[in-house]
N, C-alpha and C positions, 0 to 999 in steps of 0.2 A: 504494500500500500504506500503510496508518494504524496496521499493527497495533503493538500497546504504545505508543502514546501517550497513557491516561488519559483519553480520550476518553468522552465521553456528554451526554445530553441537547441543552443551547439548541449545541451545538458542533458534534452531527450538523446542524444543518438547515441550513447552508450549504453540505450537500452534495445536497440537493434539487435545487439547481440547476444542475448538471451533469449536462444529461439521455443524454449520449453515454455515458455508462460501461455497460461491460459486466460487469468486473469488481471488485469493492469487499472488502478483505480487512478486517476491524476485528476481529481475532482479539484477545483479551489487553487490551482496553479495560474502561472500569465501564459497560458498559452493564446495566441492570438490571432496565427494563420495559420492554413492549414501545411504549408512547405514546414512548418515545426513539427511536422506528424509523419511527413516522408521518410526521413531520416531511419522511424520506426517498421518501414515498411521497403525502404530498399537496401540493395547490395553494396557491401562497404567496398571501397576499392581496400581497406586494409584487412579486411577478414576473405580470405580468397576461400572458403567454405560456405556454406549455406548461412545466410545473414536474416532477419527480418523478423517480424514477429507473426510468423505465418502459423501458430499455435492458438492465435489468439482467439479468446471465446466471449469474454465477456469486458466490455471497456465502460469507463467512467470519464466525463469531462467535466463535469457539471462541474458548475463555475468557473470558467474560464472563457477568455474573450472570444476565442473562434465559434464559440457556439451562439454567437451573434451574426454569425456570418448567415448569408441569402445559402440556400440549397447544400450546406457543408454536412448537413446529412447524409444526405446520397454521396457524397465524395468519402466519409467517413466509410459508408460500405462498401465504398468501390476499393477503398485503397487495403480495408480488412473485409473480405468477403467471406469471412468464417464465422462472425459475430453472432452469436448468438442472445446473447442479452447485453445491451447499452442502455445509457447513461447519457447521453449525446445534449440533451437540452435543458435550460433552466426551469423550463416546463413538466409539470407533471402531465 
C-alpha cells in the first residue's frame, strides 16, 4: 500500500519492476497525468527481462489529480487490461 505518500512521476517507475503484484493502492498521491502511469506499464530499457505491471488486478487512485482528467478511465484500462476491480475516480 503507497497510499498518501506524495508520490508521482520518475518515483512511480521503480515500481515497473515488480511484475508479481496484483494489487497497487496509490490512493491520495500527486499523481496528475496519465504518462506518470506509463512508466508502470512499459519496458524499461534497463530491465532487458519482462518489465510492467502486467499482474495487475486491482488499482487504486483515488485522490489524485489524473482522475480529473476527461476519459482517463478508459486509458487506465487500456494501458492495465487485466483490472479487475478499480478505484479510478473520486466518485462513488
Amino acid at each position: 500500500m503507497l497510499t498518501d505518500n506524495n508520490l508521482a512521476g520518475k518515483e512511480l517507475s521503480h515500481l515497473g519492476s515488480l511484475t508479481q503484484i496484483e494489487t497497487l493502492k496509490l490512493g491520495g498521491n500527486k499523481i496528475k497525468t496519465l504518462d506518470e502511469l506509463k512508466s508502470l506499464v512499459s519496458q524499461s530499457q534497463y530491465l532487458p527481462l519482462k518489465s510492467g505491471l502486467t499482474n495487475l488486478r486491482n488499482l487504486d487512485l483515488v485522490n489524485n489529480d489524473v482522475t480529473n482528467l476527461q476519459g482517463y478511465q478508459t486509458k487506465i484500462y487500456e494501458m492495465f487490461p487485466n483490472l479487475d476491480v478499480s478505484y479510478l475516480s473520486n466518485q462513488l
